[in-house]
C-alpha positions as CSV (number, residue, x, y, z in Angstrom):
1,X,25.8,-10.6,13.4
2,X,24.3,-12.7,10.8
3,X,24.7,-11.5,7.1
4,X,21.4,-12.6,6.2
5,X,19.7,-10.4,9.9
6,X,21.4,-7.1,8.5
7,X,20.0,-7.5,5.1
8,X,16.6,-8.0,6.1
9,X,16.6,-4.9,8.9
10,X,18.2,-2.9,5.6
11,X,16.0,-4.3,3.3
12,X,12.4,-3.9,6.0
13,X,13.8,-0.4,7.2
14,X,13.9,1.2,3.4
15,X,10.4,-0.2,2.8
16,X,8.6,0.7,6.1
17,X,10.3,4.6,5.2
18,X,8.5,4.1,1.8
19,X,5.4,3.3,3.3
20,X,5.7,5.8,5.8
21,X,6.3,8.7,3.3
22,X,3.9,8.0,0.5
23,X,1.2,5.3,2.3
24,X,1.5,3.1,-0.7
25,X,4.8,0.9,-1.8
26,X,5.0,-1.2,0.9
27,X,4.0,-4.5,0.2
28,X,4.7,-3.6,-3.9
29,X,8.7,-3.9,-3.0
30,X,8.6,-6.3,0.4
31,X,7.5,-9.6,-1.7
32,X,10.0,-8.6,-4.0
33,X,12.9,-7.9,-1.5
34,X,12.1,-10.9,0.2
35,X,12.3,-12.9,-2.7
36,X,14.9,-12.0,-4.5
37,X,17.2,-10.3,-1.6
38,X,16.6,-13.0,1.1
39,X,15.7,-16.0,-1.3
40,X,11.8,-16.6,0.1
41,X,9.4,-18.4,-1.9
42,X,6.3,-17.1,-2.4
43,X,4.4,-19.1,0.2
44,X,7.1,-18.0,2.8
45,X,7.0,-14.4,1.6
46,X,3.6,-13.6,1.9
47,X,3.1,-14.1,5.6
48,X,6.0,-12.2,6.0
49,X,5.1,-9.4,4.4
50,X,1.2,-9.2,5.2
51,X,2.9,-9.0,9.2
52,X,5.2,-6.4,8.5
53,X,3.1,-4.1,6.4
54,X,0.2,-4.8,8.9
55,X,2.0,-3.4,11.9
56,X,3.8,-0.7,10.4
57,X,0.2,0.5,8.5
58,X,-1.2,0.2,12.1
59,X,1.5,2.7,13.5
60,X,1.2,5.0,10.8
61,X,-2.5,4.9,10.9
62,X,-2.6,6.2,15.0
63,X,-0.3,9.3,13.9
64,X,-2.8,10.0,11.1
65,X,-5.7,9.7,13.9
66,X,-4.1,11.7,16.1
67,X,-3.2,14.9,13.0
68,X,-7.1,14.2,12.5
69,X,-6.3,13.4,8.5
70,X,-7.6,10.0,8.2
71,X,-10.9,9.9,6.6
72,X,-11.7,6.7,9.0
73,X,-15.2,6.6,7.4
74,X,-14.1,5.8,3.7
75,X,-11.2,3.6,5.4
76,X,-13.6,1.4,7.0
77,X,-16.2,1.2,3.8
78,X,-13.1,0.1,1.9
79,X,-11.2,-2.4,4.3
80,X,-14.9,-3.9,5.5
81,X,-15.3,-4.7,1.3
82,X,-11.4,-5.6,1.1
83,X,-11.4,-8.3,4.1
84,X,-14.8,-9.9,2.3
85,X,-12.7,-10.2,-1.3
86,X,-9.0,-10.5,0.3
87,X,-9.9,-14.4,0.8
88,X,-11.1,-14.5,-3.0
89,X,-7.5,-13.5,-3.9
90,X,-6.0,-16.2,-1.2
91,X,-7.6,-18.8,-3.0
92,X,-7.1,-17.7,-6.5
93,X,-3.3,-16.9,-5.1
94,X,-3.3,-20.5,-4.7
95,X,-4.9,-21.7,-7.9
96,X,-3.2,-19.8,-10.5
97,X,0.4,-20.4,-11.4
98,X,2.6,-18.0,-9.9
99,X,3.9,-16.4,-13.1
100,X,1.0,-15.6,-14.3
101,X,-0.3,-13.4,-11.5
102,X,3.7,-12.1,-11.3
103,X,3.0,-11.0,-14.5
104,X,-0.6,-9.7,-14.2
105,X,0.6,-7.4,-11.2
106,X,3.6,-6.1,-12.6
107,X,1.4,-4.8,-16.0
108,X,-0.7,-3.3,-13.5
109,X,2.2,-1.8,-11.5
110,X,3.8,0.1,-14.9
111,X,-0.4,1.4,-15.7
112,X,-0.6,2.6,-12.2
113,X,3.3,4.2,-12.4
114,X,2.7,5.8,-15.5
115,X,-0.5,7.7,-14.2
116,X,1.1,8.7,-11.2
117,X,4.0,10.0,-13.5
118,X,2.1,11.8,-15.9
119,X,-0.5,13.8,-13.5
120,X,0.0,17.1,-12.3
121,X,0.3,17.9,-8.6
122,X,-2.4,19.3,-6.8
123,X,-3.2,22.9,-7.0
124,X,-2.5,25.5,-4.5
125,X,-5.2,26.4,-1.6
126,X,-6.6,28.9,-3.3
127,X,-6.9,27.2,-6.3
128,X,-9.4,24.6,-5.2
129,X,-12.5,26.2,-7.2
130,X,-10.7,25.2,-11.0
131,X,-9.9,21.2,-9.1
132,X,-12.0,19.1,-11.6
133,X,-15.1,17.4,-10.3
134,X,-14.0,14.1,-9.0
135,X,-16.4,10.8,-8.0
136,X,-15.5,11.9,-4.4
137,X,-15.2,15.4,-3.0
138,X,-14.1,16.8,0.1
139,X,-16.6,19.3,1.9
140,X,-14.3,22.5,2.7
141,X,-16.5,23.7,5.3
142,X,-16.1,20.3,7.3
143,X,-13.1,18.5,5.3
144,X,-15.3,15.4,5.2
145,X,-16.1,13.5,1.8
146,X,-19.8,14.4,0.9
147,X,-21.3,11.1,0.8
148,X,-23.2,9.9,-2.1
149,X,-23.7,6.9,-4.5
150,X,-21.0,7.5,-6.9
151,X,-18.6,8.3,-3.8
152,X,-19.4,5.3,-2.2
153,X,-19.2,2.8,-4.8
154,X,-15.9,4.3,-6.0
155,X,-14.4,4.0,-2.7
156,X,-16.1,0.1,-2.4
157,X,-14.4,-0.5,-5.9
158,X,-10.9,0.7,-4.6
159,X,-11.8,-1.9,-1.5
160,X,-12.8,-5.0,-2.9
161,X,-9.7,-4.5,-5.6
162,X,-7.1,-4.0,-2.9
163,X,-8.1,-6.6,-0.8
164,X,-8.3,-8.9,-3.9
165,X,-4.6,-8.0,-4.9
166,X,-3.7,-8.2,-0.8
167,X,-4.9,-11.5,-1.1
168,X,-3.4,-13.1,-3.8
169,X,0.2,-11.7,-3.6
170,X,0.7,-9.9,-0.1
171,X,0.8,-6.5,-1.5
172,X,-1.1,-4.7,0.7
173,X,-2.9,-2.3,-1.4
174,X,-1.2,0.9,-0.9
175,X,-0.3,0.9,-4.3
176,X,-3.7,1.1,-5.8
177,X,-5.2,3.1,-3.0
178,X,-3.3,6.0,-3.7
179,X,-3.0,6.5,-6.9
180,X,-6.8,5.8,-6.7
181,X,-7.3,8.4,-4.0
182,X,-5.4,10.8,-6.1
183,X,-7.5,10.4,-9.7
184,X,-10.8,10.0,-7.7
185,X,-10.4,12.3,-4.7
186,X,-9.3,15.7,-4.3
187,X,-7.5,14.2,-1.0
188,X,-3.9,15.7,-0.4
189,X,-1.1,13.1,-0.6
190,X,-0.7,13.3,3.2
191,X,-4.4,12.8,3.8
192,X,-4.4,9.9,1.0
193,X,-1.3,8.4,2.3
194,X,-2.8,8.7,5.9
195,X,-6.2,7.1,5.0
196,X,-4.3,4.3,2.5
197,X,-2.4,3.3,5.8
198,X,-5.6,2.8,7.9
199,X,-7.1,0.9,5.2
200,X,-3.5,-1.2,4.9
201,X,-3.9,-1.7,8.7
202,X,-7.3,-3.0,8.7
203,X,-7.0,-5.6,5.3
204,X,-3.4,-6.8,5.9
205,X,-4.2,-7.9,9.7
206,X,-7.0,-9.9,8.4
207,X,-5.1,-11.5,5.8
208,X,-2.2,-12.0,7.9
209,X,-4.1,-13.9,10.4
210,X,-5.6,-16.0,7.8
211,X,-2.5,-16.8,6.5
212,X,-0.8,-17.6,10.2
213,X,-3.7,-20.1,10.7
214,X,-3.3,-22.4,7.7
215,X,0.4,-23.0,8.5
216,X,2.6,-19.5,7.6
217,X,5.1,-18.7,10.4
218,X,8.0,-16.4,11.0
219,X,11.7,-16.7,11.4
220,X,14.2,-14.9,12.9
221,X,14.9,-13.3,9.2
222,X,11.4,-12.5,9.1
223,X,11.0,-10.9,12.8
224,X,13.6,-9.1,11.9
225,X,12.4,-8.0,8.5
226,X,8.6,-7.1,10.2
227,X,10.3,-5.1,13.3
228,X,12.4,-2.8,10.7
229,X,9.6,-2.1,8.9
230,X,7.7,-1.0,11.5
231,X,10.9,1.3,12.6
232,X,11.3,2.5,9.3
233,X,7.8,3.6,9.2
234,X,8.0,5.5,11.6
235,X,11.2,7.5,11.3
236,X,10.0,8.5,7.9
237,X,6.3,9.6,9.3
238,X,8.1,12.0,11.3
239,X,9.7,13.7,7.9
240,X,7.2,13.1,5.1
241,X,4.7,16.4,6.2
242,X,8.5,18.7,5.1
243,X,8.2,17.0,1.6
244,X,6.2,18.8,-1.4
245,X,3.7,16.5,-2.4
246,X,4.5,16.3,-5.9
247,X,7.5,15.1,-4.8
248,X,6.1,12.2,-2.9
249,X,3.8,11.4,-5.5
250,X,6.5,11.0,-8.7
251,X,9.1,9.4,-5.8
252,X,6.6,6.5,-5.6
253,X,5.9,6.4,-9.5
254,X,9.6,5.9,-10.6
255,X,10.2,3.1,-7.6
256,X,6.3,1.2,-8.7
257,X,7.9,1.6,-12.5
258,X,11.6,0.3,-11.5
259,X,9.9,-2.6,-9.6
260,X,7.6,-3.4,-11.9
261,X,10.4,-3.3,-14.6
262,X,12.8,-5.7,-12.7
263,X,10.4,-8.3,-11.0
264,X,9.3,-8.2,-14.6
265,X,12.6,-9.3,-16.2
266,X,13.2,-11.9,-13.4
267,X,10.1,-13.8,-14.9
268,X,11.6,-14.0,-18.3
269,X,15.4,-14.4,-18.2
């Protein structure tokens, strides 16, 4: 079998079982991995990615459905706002030089890491009346958000940023979804991971398809990189509810920092 064919299923699997676990992560490390571990450019990368992170969001989303812990409302809100600015960042992906927004992301990456590094995990159950007030709360007698204008424009914000980021460098936009779901929201991690993934779905599709029509394409490295992220995915989806949440949460802070770090260096040495 081609060298190159068992990198990529290696190198798609370990992502989609990132995604799977934490919701976020995915498209952080596949531009990366497909750049620097298959040798993609970025304009062959980004299809790619947006494809595998697309279909393995979509397959993760239907198990959240069916545990009932997507909160499909505020997914919806927030992918409706990120399709409408995702082709902002597609043509501002194309505009500015790629270094530049290389570096932009990766300063953003080590912000977002350090947050999720430094906050402490969620209280227990019955410690939910000392949670902090947060822009959007969950309603414990229906475990719905209680809707309202900070709620909703916080959760537009998250949108409109993701799908900006999705945009201009493939990333999906589980990576700022949440770690925003987690300082905004009193959301569990499954519940945030769940609802990222449904928003992921919805945003990368759209992105994806743009990016098919104006001449991306696959590969038989980059079938093969799309279908073991979608594999990946699931295998860890079926673990990640036996992992503390803490756990999760710094996992996917010390791999957004060790990213960050390394893409980083690439652009400078």
């Amino acid at each position: 079998m081609n060298e190159t064919l068992v990198l990529a299923g290696v190198l798609g699997g370990a992502i989609g079982a990132l995604l799977g676990l934490t919701g976020a992560g995915g498209g952080v490390l596949a531009i990366p991995a497909l750049m620097l571990g298959l040798g993609l450019g970025l304009t062959e990368a980004v299809p790619v990615s947006l494809a595998a992170v697309a279909l393995a969001a979509t397959l993760g989303a239907v198990v959240g459905l069916r545990k009932g812990i997507v909160r499909y409302r505020a997914a919806m809100l927030m992918a409706a706002l990120g399709m409408v600015s995702a082709p902002v960042g597609l043509w501002l992906g194309h505009e500015i030089p790629q270094t530049v927004l290389t570096v932009v992301f990766c300063l953003l990456m080590l912000y977002i890491a350090a947050r999720m590094l430094r906050k402490r995990p969620a209280p227990a159950p019955g410690e939910a009346c000392l949670v902090e007030e947060r822009n959007c709360m969950l309603d414990p007698l229906t475990g719905r958000f209680k809707w309202n204008t900070r709620c909703s424009f916080t959760l537009g914000l998250i949108g409109c940023t993701a799908g900006l980021f999705t945009g201009m460098l493939g990333v999906g936009g589980g990576f700022l979804i949440v770690p925003a779901f987690r300082q905004f929201s009193d959301l569990s991690m499954q519940a945030a991971s769940a609802t990222s993934l449904a928003v992921i779905a919805l945003v990368s599709a759209s992105t994806a398809t743009g990016s098919l029509l104006h001449g991306g394409g696959f590969d038989s490295t980059g079938l093969t990189f799309i279908v073991a992220t979608a594999t990946g995915l699931m295998v860890a989806r079926a673990f990640s509810a036996r992992i503390p949440e803490h756990w999760l949460q710094r996992g996917l802070g010390v791999v957004i920092l060790a990213v960050a770090v390394v893409w980083l260096g690439k652009q400078f040495v």
